[in-house]
C-alpha positions as CSV (number, residue, x, y, z in Angstrom):
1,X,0.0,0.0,0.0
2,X,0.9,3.6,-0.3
3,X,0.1,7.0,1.3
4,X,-1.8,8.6,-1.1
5,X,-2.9,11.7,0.8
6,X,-1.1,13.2,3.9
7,X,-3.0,16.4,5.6
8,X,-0.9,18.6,7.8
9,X,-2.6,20.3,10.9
10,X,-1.2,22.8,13.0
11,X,2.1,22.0,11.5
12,X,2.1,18.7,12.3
13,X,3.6,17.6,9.1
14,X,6.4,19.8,9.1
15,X,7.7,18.8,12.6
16,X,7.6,15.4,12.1
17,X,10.2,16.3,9.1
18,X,12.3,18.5,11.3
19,X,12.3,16.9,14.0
20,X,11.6,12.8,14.1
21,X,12.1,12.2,10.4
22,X,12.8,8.7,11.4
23,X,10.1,7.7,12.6
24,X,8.1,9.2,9.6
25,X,10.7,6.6,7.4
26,X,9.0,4.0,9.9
27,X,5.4,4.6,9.0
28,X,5.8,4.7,5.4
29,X,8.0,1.7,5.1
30,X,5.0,0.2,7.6
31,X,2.1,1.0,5.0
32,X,4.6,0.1,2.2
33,X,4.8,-3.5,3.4
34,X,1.1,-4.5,3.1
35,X,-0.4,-5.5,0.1
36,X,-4.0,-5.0,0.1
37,X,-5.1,-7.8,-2.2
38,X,-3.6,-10.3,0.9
39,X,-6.0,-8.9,3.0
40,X,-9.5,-9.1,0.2
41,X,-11.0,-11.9,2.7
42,X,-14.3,-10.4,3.9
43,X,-17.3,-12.2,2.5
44,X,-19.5,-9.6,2.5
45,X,-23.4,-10.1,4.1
46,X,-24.9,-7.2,2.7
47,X,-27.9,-7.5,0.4
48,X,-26.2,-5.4,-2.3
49,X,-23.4,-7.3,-3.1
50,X,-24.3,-10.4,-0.9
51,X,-21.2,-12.9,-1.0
52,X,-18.3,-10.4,-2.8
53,X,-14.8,-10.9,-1.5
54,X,-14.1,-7.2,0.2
55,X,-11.1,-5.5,2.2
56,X,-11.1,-7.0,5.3
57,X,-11.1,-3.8,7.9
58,X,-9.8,-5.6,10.8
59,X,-7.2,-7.8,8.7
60,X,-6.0,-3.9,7.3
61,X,-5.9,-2.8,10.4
62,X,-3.6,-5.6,12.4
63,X,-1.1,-5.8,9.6
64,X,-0.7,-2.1,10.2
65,X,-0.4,-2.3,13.4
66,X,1.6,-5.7,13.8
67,X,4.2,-3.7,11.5
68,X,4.4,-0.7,14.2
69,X,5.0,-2.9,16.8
70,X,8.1,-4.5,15.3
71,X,9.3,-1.1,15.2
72,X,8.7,-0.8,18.9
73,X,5.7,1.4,19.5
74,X,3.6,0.7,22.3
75,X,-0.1,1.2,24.0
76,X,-0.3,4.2,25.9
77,X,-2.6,5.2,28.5
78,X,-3.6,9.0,29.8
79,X,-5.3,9.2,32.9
80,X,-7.3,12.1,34.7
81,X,-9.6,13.1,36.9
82,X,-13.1,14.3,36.4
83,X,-16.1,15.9,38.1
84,X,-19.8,17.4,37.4
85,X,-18.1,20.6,37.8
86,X,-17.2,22.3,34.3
87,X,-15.5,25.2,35.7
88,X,-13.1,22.9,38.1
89,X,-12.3,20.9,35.1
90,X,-10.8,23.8,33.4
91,X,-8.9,24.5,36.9
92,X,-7.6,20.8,36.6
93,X,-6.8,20.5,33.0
94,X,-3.6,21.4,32.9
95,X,-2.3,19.8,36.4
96,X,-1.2,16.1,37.1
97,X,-3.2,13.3,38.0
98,X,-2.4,13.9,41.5
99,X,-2.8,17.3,41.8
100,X,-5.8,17.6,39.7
101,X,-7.4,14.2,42.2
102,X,-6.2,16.7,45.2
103,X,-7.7,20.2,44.2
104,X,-11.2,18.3,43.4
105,X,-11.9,16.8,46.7
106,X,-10.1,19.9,48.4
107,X,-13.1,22.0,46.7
108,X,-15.9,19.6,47.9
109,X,-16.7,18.0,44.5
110,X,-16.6,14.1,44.1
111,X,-13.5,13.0,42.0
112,X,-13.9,10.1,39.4
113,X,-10.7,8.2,37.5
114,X,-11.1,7.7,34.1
115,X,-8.3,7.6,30.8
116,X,-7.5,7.6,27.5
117,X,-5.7,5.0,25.3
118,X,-3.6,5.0,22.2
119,X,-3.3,2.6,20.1
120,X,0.9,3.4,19.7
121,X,3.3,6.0,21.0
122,X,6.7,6.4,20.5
123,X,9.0,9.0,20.8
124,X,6.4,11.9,21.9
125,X,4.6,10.6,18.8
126,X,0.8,9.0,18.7
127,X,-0.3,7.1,15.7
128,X,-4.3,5.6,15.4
129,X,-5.4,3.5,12.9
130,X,-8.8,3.0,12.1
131,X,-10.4,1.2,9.2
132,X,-13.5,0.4,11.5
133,X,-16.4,2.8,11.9
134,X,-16.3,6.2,10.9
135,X,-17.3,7.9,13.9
136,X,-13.9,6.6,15.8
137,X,-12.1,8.9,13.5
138,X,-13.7,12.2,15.4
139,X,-12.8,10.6,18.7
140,X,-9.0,10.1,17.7
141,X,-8.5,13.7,16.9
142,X,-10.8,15.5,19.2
143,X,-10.6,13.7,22.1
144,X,-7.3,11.2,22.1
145,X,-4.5,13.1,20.3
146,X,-5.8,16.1,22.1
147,X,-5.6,14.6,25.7
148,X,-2.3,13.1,24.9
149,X,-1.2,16.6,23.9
150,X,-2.7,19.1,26.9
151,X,-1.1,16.0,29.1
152,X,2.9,16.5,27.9
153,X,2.8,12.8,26.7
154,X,2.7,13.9,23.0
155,X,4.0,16.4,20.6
156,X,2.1,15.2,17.3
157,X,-0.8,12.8,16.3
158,X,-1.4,10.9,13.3
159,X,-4.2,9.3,12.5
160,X,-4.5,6.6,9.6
161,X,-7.6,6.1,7.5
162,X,-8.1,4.5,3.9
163,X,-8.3,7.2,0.3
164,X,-12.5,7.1,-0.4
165,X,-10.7,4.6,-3.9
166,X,-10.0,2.0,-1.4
167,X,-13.8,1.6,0.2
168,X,-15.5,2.5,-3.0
169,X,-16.9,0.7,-5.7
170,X,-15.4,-0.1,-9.1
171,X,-16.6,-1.2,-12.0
172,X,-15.7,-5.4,-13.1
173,X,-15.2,-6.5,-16.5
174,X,-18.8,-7.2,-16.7
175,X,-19.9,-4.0,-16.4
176,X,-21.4,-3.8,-12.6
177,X,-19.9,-1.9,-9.9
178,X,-18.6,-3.8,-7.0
179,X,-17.8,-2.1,-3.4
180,X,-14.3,-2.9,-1.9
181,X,-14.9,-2.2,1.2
182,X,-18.3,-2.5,3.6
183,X,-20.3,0.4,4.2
184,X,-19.5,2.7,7.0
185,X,-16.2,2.9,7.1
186,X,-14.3,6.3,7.4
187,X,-12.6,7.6,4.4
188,X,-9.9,10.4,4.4
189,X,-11.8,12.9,2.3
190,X,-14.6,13.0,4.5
191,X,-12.6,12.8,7.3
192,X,-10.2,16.1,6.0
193,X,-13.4,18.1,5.2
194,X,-14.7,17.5,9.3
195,X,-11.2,18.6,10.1
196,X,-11.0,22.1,8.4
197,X,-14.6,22.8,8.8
198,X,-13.8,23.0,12.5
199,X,-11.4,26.0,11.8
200,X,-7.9,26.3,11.5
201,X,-6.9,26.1,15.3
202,X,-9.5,23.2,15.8
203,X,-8.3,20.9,17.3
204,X,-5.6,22.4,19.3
205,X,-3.1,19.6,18.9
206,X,-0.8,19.4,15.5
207,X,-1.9,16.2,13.4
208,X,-1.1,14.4,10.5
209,X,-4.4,13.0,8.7
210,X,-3.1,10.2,6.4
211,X,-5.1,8.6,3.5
212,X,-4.3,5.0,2.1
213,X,-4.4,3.3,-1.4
214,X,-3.4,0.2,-2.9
């Protein structure tokens, strides 16, 4: 596979190049390795093309991230404290666990645990990948890559999704169009058009938004 689009937010791009370069060479050479054809083993069950061989989402997404793991990057978790309170959560946003556990109770409010995961972090570096549903996509850059970020633990997000030629449908020999992919799944134009419509400092964490093809 190959990236076919690459979206740069709040500079994200550009400091991957200037600053972790290598890792960049890691992700391409990790999409480079899989060949999408290997992983055309979903029989689909959907009354519209009932039976068709499509792009498996979840055999996409492990070979992805079975490549990143060779390269060492690892789960990562974020946790915080919360509370009913909106203006003590803007008090506590930018402390430590600790310290933001501490000033909750110290201000009468019931404190509750809770955390984000990523999927793989390396080097003040987040990477999703999501070939599942759509709506997962949102969560990555709005809510994950941005916690990550407002808690020190990252510099950059990227998030992974497939080019809208990878899930759509082509047209066979015989003249009827056939889906690759089953319906639902996020696809980086869409995805880039929810990103800028937000506005230009929307999300406030720099992110790379990278679209796949075979």
């Amino acid at each position: 596979m190959k990236i076919a689009e690459c979206y740069s937010h709040l500079n994200g791009y550009e400091y991957l190049q200037f600053h972790k370069p290598r890792l960049w060479d890691e992700i391409v050479s990790v999409i480079e390795a899989v060949d999408a054809e290997e992983h055309r083993t979903k029989a689909s069950k959907e009354k519209t093309m009932m039976g068709e061989m499509l792009y498996s989402p979840k055999s996409l997404n492990n070979a992805i991230r079975e490549g990143l793991t060779t390269h060492n990057w690892k789960s990562r978790r974020a946790s915080y404290w919360v509370t009913k309170d909106a203006k003590l959560i803007r008090k506590t946003l930018s402390l430590a666990p600790k310290e933001q556990k501490e000033l909750i109770i110290e201000e009468g409010q019931e404190a509750y645990s809770s955390y984000n995961q990523t999927d793989f972090v390396k080097d003040r570096v987040a990477v999703e990948v999501q070939f599942g549903k759509y709506f997962s996509v949102a969560y990555d850059m709005f809510v994950k890559h941005l916690a990550f970020y407002v808690g020190d633990v990252i510099d950059v997000g990227i998030e992974i999704v497939p080019m809208r030629s990878l899930s759509a449908a082509t047209i066979k020999e015989s003249g009827r169009k056939s889906r690759n992919m089953s319906t639902g799944v996020p696809w980086y134009e869409k995805e880039l058009y929810n990103l800028i419509r937000e506005g230009r400092g929307v999300p406030g964490v720099p992110l790379v938004l990278i679209g796949i093809a075979p």
